[in-house]
C-alpha positions in Angstrom: -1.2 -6.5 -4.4 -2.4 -2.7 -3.8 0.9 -1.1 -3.0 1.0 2.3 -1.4 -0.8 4.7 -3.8 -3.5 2.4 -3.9 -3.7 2.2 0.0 -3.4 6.3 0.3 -5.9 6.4 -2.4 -8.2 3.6 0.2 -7.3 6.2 3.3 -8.1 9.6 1.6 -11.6 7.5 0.5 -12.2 6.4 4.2 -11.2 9.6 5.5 -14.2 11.5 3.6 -16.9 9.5 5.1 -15.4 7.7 8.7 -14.3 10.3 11.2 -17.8 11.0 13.5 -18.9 7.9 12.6 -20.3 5.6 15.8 -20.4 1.9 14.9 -23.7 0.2 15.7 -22.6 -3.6 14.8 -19.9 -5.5 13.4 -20.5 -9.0 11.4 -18.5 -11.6 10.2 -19.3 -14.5 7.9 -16.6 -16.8 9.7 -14.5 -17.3 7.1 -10.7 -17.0 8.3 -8.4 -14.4 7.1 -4.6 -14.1 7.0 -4.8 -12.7 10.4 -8.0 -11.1 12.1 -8.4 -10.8 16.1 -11.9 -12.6 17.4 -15.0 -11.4 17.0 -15.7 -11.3 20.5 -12.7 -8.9 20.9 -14.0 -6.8 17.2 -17.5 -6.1 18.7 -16.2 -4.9 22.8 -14.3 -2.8 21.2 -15.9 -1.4 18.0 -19.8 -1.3 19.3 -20.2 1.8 20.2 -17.4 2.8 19.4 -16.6 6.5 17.0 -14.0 6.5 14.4 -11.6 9.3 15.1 -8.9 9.2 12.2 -7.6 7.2 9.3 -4.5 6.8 9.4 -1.5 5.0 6.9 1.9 3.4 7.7 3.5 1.8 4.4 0.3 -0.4 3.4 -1.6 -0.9 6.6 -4.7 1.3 7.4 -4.4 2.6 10.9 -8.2 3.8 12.2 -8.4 5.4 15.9 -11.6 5.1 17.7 -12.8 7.2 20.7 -12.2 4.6 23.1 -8.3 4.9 22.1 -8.6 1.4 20.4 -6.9 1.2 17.3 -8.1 -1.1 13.9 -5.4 -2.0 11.7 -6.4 -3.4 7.8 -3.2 -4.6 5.7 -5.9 -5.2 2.1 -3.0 -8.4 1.5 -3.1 -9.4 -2.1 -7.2 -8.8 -3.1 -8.6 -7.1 -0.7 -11.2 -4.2 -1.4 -13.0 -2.1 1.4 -16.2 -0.1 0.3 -18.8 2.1 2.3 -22.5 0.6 0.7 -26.4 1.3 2.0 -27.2 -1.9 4.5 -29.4 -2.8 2.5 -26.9 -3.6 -0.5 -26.7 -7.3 -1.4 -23.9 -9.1 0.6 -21.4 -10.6 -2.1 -19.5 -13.7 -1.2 -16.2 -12.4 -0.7 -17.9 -9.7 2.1 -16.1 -11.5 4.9 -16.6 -8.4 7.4 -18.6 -5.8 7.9 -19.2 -2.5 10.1 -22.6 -1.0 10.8 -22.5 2.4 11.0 -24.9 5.7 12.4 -25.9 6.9 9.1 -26.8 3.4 8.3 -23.9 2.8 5.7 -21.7 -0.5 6.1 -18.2 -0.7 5.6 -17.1 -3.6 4.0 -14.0 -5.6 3.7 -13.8 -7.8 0.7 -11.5 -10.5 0.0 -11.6 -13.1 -3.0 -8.6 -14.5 -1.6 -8.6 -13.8 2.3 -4.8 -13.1 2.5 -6.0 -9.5 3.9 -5.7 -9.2 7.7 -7.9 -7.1 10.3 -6.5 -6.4 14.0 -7.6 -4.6 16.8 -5.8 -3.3 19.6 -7.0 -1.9 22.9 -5.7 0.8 24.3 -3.5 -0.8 26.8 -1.9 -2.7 24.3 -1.9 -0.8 21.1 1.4 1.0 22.0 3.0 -2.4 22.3 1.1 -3.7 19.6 2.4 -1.1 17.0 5.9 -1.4 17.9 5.9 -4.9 17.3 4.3 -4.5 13.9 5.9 -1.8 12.7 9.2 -2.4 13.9 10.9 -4.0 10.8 9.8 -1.4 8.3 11.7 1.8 7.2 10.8 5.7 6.4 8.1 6.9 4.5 9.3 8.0 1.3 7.7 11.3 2.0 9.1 11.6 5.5 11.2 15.0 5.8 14.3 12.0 7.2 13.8 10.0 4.0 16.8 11.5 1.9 19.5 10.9 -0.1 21.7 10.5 2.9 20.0 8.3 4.5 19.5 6.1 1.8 22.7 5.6 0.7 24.2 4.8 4.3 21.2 1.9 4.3 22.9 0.6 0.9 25.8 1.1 1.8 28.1 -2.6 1.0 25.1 -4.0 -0.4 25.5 -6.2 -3.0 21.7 -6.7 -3.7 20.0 -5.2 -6.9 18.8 -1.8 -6.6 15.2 -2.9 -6.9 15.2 -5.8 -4.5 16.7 -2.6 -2.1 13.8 -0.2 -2.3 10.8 -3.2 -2.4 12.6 -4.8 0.9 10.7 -2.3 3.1 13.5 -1.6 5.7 15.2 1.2 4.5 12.0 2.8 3.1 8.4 1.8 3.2 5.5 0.2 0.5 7.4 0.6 -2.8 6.0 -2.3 -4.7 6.4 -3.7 -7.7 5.2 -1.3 -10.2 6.8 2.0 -8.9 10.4 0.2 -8.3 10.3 -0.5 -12.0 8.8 3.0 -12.6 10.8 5.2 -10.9 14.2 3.1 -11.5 13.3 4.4 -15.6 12.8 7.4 -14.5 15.8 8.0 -13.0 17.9 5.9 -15.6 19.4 3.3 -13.2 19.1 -0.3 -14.6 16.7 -2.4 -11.6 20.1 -5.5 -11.3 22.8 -2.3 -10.1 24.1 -3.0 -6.5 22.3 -0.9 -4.7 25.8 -0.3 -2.9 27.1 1.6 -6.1 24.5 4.0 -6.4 26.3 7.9 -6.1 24.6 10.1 -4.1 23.5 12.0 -7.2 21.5 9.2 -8.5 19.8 8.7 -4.6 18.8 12.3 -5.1 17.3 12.2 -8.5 15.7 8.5 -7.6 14.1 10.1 -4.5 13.0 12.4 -6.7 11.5 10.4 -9.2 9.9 8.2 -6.1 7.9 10.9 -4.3 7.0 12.2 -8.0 5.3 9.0 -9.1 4.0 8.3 -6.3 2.1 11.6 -5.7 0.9 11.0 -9.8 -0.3 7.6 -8.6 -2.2 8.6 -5.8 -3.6 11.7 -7.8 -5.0 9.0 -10.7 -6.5 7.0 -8.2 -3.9 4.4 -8.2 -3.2 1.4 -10.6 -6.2 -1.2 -11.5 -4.4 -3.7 -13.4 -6.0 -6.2 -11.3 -8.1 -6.0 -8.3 -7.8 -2.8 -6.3 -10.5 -0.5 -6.2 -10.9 2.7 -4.2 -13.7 2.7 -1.7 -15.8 4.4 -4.3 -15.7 0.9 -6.2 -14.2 2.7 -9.1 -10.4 1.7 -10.1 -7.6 3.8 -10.6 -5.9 4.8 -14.0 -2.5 5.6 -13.1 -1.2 2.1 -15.8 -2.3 4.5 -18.5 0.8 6.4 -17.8 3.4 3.3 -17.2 6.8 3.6 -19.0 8.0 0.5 -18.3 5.7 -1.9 -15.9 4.4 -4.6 -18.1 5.2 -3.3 -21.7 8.1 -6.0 -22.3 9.0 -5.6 -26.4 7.5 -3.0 -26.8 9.3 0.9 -27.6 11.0 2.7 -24.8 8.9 6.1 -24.4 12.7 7.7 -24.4 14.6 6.1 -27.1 12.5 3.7 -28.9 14.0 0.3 -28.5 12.2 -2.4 -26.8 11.9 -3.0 -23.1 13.2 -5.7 -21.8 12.1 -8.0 -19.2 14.0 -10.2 -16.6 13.2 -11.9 -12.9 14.8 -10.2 -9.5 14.1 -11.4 -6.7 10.9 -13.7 -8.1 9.4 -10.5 -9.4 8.7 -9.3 -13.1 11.3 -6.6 -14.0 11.0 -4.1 -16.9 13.5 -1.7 -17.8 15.2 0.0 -20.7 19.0 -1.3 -21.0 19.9 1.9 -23.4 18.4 4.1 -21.1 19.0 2.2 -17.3 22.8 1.8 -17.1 
């Protein structure tokens, strides 16, 4: 699942080519998605209809139209978006698709339709966003988003470190990968209460968040599976993984082999001379 670097990487992509943009039509091959609003509803309020921003909050895709609608795209587990000439062959997993002005199409595809595509009007957006929004934490880059804060969240909890910072409540869209990643970095094993953490390691793991993130989204993300930027070229940020997916083989630190366990239902790499 593209986590955040992968969906800032999606935005900063979108954000070259949308704003200005009027859309001309919208289509839809009928196939369902996780969640999508009606067509009906897509083309009122898209046709005709100029892009204004792109947007992110955690892993949904927040675009603002001229008519102070606003389109919100979560990719869910496979899903790609791409800007291609109209006249580009459809593939099979091109479930939607936007005309635009300068006759380009923006496409969402989705091998495994899990992705979800909303639009709210304006009279309900403010409602809307609330709603959807209203269970996830900080950004890890928000100026409130310190050590502080994060260890009053933890604070009494029992739960593994890792499970803490992929729940999304105290602090928003760190998946998989970078949990593992910046847990290493830091040197705090993934299974520690996340109530025991000092404030000294919150700093230094903050630290070591916002760092790899920024790296990620500077290499264009992680393509170890699906995701690829709306260029259609993947990221290479897994090139520089310490930890993520390298079970048995040497620690880049000490040498001894990484070790992998299950938190949570998720794949968890770490270093237990390292990680205490």
């Amino acid at each position: 699942m593209p986590e955040l670097p992968e969906v800032e990487v999606v935005r900063l992509g979108l954000e070259r080519f949308l704003p200005d943009r009027t859309v001309i039509d919208y289509r839809s091959n009928g196939k369902p998605l996780r969640l999508c609003s009606e067509t009906q509803d897509m083309r009122r309020l898209l046709i005709g209809s100029r892009f204004l921003t792109v947007g992110r909050r955690a892993k949904y895709l927040l675009l603002e139209l001229d008519n102070r609608s606003l389109l919100v795209i979560h990719l869910g587990m496979t899903g790609r978006l791409g800007l291609f000439p109209e006249k580009t062959p459809v593939l099979t997993h091109d479930h939607r698709r936007w005309l635009l002005d300068n006759g380009l199409e923006l496409r969402f595809n989705d091998a495994r339709r899990f992705g979800s595509l909303l639009i709210f009007p304006e009279e309900t957006r403010a409602t809307a966003e609330r709603e959807l929004f209203a269970g996830i934490g900080l950004e890890p880059f928000a100026p409130d988003c310190t050590a502080d804060y994060m260890r009053a969240k933890a604070a009494g909890r029992t739960l593994p470190v890792k499970q803490f910072l992929m729940d999304g409540r105290a602090v928003a869209g760190i998946g998989n990968i970078y949990a593992n990643e910046a847990l290493f970095a830091a040197g705090i094993r993934p299974d520690r209460p996340a109530g025991r953490i000092s404030r000294k390691k919150w700093l230094l793991l903050l630290q070591e968040i916002i760092r790899i993130l920024r790296h990620a989204i500077a290499c264009g993300g992680s393509s170890i599976s699906d995701f690829l930027g709306t260029d259609g070229k993947g990221g290479y940020f897994q090139v520089h993984f310490s930890v993520y997916g390298r079970a048995g083989q040497a620690c880049p630190r000490c040498f001894k082999p990484i070790k992998a366990i299950r938190l949570a239902g998720r794949s968890t790499f770490f270093c237990a001379s390292c990680q205490r």
